[in-house]
C-alpha positions in Angstrom: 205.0 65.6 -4.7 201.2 65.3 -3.7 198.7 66.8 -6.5 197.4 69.0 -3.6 201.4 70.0 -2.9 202.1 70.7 -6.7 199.0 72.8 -7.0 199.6 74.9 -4.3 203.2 75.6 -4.9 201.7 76.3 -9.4 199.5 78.5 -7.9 201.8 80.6 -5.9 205.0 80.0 -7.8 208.0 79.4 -6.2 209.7 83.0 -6.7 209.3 86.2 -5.1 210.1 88.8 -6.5 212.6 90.7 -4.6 215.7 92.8 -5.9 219.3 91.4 -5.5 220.0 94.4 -3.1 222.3 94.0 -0.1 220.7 93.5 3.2 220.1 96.1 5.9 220.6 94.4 9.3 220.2 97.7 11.0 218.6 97.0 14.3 219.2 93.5 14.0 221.9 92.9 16.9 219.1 94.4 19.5 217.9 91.0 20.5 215.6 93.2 23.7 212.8 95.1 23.4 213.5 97.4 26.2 211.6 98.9 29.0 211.1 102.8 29.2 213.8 103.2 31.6 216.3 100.6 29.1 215.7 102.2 25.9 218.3 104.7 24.2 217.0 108.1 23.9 218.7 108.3 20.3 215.6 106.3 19.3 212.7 107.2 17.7 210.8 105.0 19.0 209.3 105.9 22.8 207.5 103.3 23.9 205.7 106.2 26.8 204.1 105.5 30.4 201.8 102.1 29.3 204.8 100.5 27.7 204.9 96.7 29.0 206.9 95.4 31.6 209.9 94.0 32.0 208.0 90.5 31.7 207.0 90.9 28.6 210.7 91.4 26.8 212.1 89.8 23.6 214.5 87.3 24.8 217.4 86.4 22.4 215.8 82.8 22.3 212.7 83.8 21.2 214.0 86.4 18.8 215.8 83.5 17.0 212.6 81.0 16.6 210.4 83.6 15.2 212.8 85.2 12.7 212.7 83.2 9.6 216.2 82.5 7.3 215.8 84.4 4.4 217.8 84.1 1.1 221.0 86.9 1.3 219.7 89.2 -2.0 216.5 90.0 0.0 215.9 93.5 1.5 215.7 93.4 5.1 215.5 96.0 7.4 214.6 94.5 11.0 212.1 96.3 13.3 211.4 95.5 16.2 208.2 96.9 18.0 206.2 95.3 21.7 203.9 93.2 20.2 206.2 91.8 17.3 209.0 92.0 15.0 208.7 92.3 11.3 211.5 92.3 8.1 210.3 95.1 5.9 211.8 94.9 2.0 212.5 98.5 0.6 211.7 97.3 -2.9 208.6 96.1 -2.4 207.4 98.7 0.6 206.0 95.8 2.3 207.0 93.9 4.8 208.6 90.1 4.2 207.0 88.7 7.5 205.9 89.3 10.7 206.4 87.6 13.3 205.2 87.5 17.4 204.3 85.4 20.1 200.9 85.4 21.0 200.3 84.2 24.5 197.5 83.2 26.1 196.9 86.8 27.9 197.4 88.7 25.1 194.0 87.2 23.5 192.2 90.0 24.7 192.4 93.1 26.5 190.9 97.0 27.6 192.8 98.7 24.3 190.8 98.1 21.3 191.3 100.0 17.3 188.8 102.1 18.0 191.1 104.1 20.6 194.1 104.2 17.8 196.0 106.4 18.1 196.6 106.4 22.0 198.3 109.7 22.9 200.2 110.2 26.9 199.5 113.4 28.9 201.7 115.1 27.1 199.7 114.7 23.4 202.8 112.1 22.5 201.3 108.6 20.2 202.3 105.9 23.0 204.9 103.7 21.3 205.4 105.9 18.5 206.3 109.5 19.2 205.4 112.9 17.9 202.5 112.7 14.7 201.9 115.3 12.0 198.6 114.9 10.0 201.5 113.9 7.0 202.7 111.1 9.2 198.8 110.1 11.2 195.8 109.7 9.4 192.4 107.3 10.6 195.1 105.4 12.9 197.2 104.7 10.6 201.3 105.7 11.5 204.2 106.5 8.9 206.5 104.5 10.0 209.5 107.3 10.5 212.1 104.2 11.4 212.1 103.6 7.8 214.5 105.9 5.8 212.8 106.9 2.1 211.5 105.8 -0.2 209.0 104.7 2.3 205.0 104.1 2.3 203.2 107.0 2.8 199.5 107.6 3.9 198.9 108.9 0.1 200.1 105.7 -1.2 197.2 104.2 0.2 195.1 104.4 -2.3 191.3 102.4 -2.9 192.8 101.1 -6.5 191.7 97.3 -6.8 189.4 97.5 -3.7 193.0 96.5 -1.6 192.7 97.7 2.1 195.4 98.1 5.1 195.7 94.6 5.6 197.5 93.9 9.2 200.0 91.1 9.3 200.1 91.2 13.2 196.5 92.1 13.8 194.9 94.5 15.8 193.3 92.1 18.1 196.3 90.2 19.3 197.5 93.5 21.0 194.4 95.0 22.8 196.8 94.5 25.7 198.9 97.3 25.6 198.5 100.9 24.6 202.1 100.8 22.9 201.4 97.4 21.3 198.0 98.9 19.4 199.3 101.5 18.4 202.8 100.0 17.0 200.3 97.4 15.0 199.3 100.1 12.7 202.4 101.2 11.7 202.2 100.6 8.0 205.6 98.6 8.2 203.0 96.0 9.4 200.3 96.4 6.2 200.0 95.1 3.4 197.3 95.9 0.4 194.9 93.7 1.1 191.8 92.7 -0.7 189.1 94.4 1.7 186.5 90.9 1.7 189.7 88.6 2.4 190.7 91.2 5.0 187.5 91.3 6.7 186.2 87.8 5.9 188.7 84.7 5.8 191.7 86.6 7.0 189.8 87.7 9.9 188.5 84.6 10.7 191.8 82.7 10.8 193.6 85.6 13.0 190.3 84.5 15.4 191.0 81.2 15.0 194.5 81.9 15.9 193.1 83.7 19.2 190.9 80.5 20.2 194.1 78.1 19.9 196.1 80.0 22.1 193.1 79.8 24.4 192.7 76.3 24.2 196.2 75.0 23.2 198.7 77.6 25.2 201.5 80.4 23.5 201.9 80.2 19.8 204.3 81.2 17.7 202.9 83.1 14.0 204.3 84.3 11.1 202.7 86.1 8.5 203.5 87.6 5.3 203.1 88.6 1.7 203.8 86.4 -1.4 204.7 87.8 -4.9 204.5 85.7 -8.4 206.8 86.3 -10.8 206.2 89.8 -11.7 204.5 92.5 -9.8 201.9 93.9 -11.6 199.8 95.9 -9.4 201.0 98.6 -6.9 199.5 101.3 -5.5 199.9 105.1 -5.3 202.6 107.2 -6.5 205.1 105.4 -3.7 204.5 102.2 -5.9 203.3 100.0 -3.0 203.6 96.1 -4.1 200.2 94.6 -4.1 201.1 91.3 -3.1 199.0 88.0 -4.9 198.4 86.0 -1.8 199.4 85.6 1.6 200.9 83.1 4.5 200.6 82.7 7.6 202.8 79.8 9.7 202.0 78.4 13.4 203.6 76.7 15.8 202.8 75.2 18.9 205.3 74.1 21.4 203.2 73.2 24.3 202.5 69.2 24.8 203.5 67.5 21.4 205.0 70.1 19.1 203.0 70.8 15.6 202.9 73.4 12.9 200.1 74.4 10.3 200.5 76.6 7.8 197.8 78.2 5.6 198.3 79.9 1.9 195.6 82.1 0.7 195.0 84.1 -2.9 194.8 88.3 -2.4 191.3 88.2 -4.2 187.5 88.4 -2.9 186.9 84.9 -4.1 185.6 82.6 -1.2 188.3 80.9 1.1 188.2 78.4 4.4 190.2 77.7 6.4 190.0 74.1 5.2 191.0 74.8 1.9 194.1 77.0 2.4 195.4 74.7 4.9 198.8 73.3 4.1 202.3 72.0 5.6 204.9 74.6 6.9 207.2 73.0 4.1 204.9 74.2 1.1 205.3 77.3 2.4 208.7 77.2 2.8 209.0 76.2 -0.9 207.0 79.0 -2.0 208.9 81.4 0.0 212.7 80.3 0.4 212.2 81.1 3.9 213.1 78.6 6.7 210.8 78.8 9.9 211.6 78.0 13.4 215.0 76.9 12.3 216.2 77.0 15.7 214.3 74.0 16.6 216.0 70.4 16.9 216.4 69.0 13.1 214.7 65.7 14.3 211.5 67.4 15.9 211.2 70.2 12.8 211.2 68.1 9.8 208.3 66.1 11.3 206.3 68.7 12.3 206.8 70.7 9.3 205.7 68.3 7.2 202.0 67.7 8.2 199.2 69.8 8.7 196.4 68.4 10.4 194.0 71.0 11.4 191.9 68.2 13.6 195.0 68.3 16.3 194.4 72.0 16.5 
C-alpha cells in the first residue's frame, strides 16, 4: 500500500457505520423508469405532463452498472426517480449513494433551482405529487416514498453550519421539470458543510459537467462516508451528519477510465487535486463494489489508477 493509499483509507477508516438490519429491496425489481402513460397509478410518484420521454428510460443494463454491490447488513431501500437512482439507509436517514448517467445533453438546460418546485395546471409538484407546507418548504420535498422514521424539513437544522448538500446536483437536471424537482427530494441530501457545498463540491459537480462535454456520457456515483461512530446528527429526526464524502466516475467512451475523489465534510480548503484518488480506495473505504458489471479484465485496470491528466 502507497503512503498516499494508507492515508487516505486512515483518514476515512474503512467502516461505516451502518446497522446489521435486513435489506429493503422494495422497488428494486423495477429495472424502468416509466413514461406517464407506463407508470402504475398505485404510485406515488407522478412524473406529470413534462416527464421525459421514452428515450430517456432506465434500461436494465444501465440500472446494473450504476448500482453499486453493497455488503447484505446495510439498509437499502432503492428509489428510483428520472434523473437518477439512489439507495437510502433508514438508520442513517441518508442516502448510501446516488447514482445517474449524465449525458452530454443533460449538461444544461431551460429548468433551473430557482423555479423549484415546478407545479402542472392543475397546482400538482411535477414528478412528485401533491405538497403540504409539512412536506414543501424553500424547494425542498419530503420524500413520502419513504415510510417513517424519515427526514423531515424540521430536521434540517443550521447545527454545525451543515447545509442540503445534493448528491445528484441540481445542475445535472435543468433538463426536465420532473428531474429538478425529484433532485431535491431529501432522499438525495446529505448535511453538508455549507463552504464544501458551495465551494469544492460545487466545483467538481462542474467539472463533472465539462467532461461530459468534452469526453461524452458518464457514469457518477456519489455518497456519504461515516467513521467509526456517528457523532453528529441533526434535528430531533437524528439525521447522520456524514464526515466526508465520494464521488466515483466512469467513462466508457474511447479507452475506458475511472477517477474517484474522497473529500473531508469540513470548511477546510480542498482541490480537486488533492482529493483525487483510485476507484479502489474508495471501494476499501466503502465495501462497495462499482460498475461490477463491467468485464473483470477491463475493471481491475481501470479502477486502479486515477489520473486526472487523461480527463
Amino acid at each position: 500500500m502507497t503512503a498516499r493509499r494508507a492515508y487516505i483509507v486512515l483518514l476515512f477508516s474503512t467502516v461505516l457505520v451502518l446497522s446489521a438490519c435486513g435489506r429493503d429491496r422494495r422497488g428494486r425489481a423495477r429495472h424502468l423508469l416509466m413514461t406517464e402513460t407506463e407508470v402504475d397509478s398505485s404510485s406515488p410518484i407522478d412524473h406529470g405532463e413534462d416527464a421525459t420521454s421514452e428515450t430517456e428510460l432506465w434500461c436494465e443494463e444501465e440500472f446494473a452498472l450504476l448500482a453499486p454491490s453493497m455488503p447484505s447488513y446495510i439498509p437499502s431501500h432503492i428509489l428510483e426517480r428520472l434523473g437518477y437512482i439512489t439507495s437510502y439507509n433508514h438508520d442513517t436517514k441518508c442516502p448510501n449513494w446516488v447514482a445517474w448517467k449524465l449525458h452530454r445533453g443533460h449538461t444544461d438546460g431551460p429548468f433551473s433551482r430557482k423555479g423549484v418546485p415546478y407545479y402542472d395546471e392543475d397546482g400538482i409538484a411535477i414528478g412528485i405529487g401533491f405538497v403540504t407546507p409539512e412536506t414543501c418548504r424553500n424547494g425542498y420535498f419530503v420524500d413520502m416514498e419513504i415510510e417513517e422514521p424519515r427526514q423531515h424539513l424540521s430536521d434540517w437544522t443550521r447545527e454545525y453550519n451543515m447545509s442540503h448538500g445534493h448528491m445528484c446536483p441540481a445542475g445535472d437536471n435543468k433538463w426536465d421539470k420532473a428531474a429538478m424537482n425529484q433532485s431535491f427530494l431529501l432522499t438525495n441530501m446529505c448535511p453538508q458543510d455549507e463552504k464544501l457545498n458551495g465551494g469544492a463540491w460545487k466545483k467538481l459537480e462542474e467539472r463533472c459537467r465539462t467532461w461530459t462535454s468534452l469526453h461524452g456520457d458518464i457514469y457518477i456515483v456519489a455518497g456519504p462516508i461515516f467513521n467509526k461512530s456517528i457523532t453528529r446528527t441533526l434535528g430531533e429526526g437524528r439525521i447522520a451528519v456524514p464526515d466526508g464524502f465520494f464521488k466515483v466516475i466512469l467513462c466508457l467512451e474511447g479507452t475506458p477510465k475511472t477517477i474517484g475523489f474522497l473529500y473531508k465534510n469540513d470548511s477546510s480548503i480542498q482541490t480537486i487535486k488533492d482529493c483525487v484518488c483510485s476507484v479502489d480506495i474508495i471501494e476499501e473505504i466503502t465495501g462497495f463494489d462499482f460498475f461490477h458489471n463491467l468485464e473483470d479484465e477491463i475493471e481491475n485496470v481501470i479502477e486502479s489508477t486515477s489520473e486526472l491528466n487523461k480527463w
